[in-house]
C-alpha positions as CSV (number, residue, x, y, z in Angstrom):
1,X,30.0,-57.6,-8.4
2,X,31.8,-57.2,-11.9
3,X,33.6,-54.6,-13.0
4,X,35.4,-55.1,-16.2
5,X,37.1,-52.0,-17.6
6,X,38.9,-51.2,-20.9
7,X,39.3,-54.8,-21.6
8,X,41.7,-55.3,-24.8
9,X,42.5,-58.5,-26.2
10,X,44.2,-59.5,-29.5
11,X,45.8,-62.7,-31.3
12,X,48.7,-61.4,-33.4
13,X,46.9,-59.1,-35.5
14,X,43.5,-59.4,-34.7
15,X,42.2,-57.2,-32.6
16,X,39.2,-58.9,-30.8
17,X,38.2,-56.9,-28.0
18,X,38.7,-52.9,-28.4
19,X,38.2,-51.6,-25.3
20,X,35.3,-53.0,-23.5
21,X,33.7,-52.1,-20.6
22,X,30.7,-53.8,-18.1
23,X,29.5,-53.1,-14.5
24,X,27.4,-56.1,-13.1
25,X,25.4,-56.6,-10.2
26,X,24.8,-59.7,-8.0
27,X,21.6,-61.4,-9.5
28,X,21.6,-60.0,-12.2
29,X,20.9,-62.5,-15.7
30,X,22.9,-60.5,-18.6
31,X,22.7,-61.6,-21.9
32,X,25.2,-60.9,-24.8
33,X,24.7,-61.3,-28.2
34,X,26.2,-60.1,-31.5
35,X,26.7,-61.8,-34.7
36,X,29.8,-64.4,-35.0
37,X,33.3,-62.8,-34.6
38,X,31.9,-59.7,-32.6
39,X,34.4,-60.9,-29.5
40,X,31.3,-62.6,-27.0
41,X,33.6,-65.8,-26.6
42,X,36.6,-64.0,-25.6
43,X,35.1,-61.5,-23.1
44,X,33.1,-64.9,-21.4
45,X,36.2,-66.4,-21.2
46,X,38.3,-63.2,-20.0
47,X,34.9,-62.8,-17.0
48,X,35.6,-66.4,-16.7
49,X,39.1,-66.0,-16.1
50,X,40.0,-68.7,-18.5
51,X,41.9,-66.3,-20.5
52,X,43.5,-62.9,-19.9
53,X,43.4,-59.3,-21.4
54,X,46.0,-58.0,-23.2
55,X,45.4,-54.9,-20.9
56,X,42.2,-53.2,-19.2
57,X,40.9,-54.6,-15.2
58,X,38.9,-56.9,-14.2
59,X,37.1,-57.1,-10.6
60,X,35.2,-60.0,-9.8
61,X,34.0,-59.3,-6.0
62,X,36.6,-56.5,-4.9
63,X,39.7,-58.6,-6.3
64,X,41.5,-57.7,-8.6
65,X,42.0,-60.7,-10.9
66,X,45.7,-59.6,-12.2
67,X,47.1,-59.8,-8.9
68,X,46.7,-63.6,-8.7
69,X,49.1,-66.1,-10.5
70,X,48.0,-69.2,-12.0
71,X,47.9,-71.6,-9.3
72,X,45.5,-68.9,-7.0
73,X,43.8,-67.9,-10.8
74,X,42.5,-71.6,-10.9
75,X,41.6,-71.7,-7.2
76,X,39.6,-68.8,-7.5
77,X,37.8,-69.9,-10.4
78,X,36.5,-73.3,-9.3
79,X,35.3,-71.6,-6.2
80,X,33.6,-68.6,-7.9
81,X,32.8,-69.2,-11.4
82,X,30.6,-72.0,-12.7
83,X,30.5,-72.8,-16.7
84,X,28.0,-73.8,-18.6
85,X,29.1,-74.4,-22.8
86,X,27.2,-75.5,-25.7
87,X,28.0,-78.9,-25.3
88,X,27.9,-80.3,-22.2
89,X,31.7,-81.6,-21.9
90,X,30.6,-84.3,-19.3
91,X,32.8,-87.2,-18.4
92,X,31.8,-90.5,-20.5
93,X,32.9,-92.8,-17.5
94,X,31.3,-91.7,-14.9
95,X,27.9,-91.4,-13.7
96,X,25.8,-87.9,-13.8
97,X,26.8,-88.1,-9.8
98,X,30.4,-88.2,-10.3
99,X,30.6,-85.7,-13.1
100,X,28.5,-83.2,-10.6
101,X,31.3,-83.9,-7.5
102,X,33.7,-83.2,-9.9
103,X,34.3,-79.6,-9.2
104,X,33.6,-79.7,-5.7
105,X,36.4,-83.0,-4.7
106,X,39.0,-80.1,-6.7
107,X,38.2,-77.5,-4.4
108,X,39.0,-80.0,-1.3
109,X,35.3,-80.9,-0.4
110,X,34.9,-84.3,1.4
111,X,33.8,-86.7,-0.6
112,X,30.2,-86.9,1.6
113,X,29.7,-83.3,1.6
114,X,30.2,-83.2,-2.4
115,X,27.9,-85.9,-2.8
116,X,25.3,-84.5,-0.5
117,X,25.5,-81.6,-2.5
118,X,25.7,-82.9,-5.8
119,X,22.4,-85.1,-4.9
120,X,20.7,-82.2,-3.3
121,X,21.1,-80.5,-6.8
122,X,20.4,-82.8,-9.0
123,X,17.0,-83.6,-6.9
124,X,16.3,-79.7,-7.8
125,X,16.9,-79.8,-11.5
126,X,14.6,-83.4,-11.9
127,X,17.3,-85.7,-12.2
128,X,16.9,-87.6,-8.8
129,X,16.4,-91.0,-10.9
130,X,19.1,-90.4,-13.7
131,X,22.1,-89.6,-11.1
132,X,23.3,-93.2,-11.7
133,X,23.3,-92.8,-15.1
134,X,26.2,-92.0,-17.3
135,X,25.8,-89.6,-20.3
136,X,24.9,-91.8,-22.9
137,X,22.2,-93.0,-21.1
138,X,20.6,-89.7,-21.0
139,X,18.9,-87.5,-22.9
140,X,20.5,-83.8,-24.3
141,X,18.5,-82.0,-22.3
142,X,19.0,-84.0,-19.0
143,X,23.1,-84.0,-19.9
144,X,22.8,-80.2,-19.7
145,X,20.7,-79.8,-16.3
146,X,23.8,-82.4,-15.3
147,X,25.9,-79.7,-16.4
148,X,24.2,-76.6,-15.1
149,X,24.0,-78.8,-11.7
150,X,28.3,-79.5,-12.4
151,X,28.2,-75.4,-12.6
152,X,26.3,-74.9,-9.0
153,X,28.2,-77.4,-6.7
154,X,30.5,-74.9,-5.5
155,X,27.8,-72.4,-5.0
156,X,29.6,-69.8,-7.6
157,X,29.3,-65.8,-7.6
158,X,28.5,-66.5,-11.3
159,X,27.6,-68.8,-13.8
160,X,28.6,-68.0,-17.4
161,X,27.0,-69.6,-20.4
162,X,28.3,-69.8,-23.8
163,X,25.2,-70.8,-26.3
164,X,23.5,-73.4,-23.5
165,X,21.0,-73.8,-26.0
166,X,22.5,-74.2,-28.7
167,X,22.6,-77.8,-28.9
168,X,18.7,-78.0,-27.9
169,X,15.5,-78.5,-29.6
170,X,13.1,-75.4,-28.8
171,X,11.1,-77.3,-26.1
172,X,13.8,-78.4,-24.1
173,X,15.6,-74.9,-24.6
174,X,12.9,-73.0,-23.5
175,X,12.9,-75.6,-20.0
176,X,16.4,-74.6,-19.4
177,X,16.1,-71.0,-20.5
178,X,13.6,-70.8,-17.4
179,X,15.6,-73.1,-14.8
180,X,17.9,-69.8,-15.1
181,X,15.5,-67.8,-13.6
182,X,14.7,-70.4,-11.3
183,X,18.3,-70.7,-9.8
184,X,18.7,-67.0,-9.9
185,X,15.5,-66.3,-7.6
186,X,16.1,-69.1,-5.5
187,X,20.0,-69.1,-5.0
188,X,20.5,-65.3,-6.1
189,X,22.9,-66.6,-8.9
190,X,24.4,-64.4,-11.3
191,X,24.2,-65.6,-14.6
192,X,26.0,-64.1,-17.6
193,X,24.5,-65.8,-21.1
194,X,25.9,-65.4,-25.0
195,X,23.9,-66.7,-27.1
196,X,22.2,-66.5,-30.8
197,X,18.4,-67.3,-29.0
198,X,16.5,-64.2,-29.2
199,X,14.3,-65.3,-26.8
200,X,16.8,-66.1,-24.4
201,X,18.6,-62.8,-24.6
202,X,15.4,-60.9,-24.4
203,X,14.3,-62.5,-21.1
204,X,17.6,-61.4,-19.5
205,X,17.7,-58.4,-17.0
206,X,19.7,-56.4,-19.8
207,X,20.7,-57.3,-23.2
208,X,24.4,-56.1,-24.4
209,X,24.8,-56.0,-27.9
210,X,28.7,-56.7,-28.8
211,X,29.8,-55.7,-33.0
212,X,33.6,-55.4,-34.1
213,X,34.9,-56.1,-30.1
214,X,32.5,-53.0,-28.4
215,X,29.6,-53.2,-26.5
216,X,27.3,-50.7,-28.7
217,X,23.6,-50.8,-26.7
């Protein structure tokens, strides 16, 4: 379902990515991992299509992704690609609700459908009686589920995770490590993770190891 090849990227004279390459399959969980600097950011956020390659290709479902401009770039991306960060970058001012619709009212959803949906999901993840809430009123772990829930309206080809732990203590990490295997088997999700967690990245499907920009095992 992705196919990145020869991906290149630098920042004036830093040369980030050398060259990568990575076939995925639908459903599949891929984890990355690599010590600081070793270029897992950048190749999320190339997958993601937040940023773009200096040169190399990148296929996401049959389509090209350097054939589309910016405005047909950022459709594609709220309808395809969910994001899940470190920190959960929800929206103080409004409810866990609101934050979920979010994504979906940009892609042109009526407001009942998005809310239908959004409720739907955050029934799934356990947060049925916290979807009135607004992030400071709960905890890290349920601002996260709100997020991973934020990721899923749209029903994305893939969900890309940058450190989703990170920002966890172990108990509730290891709860959201397995709600990733839980949305994968039960909406056939693919799920691409970089993180430090060990544990995490050993529970994927594969494990890609990234040093100086490569993918070397």
């Amino acid at each position: 379902m992705i196919k990145a090849s020869n991906i290149q990227k630098s920042y004036e004279t830093l040369n980030v990515l050398k060259g990568v390459n990575i076939t995925i399959n639908k459903g599949e969980i891929i984890s990355i991992v690599g010590a600081s600097g070793a270029g897992k950011s950048t190749l999320l956020h190339i997958i993601g299509t937040l940023d773009r390659p200096k040169s190399g290709t990148l296929e996401i479902n049959n389509i090209n992704i350097s054939t589309l401009n910016d405005k047909k770039l950022a459709e594609f991306r709220n309808k395809n690609i969910g994001f899940v960060f470190q920190f959960h970058h929800l929206l103080p001012e409004f409810t866990a609700l609101e934050n979920v619709c979010i994504p979906s009212f940009i892609a042109g959803n009526s407001e009942a459908l998005s809310i239908e949906r959004a409720k739907e999901l955050l029934g799934f993840l356990g947060l049925a009686d916290r979807m009135h809430h607004k992030p400071h009123e709960i905890s890290g772990g349920e601002q996260q589920r709100v997020a991973v829930a934020r990721a899923l309206i749209n029903n994305p080809l893939v969900i890309l995770a940058d450190e989703p732990s990170g920002n966890l203590d172990s108990s509730t990490a290891k709860e959201l490590h397995q709600l990733f295997f839980t949305l994968r088997d039960k909406f056939n999700q693919t799920f691409i993770i970089v993180t430090h967690n060990e544990e995490l990245a050993n529970m994927a499907d594969r494990k890609l190891v990234m040093r100086d920009g490569c993918i070397v095992e």
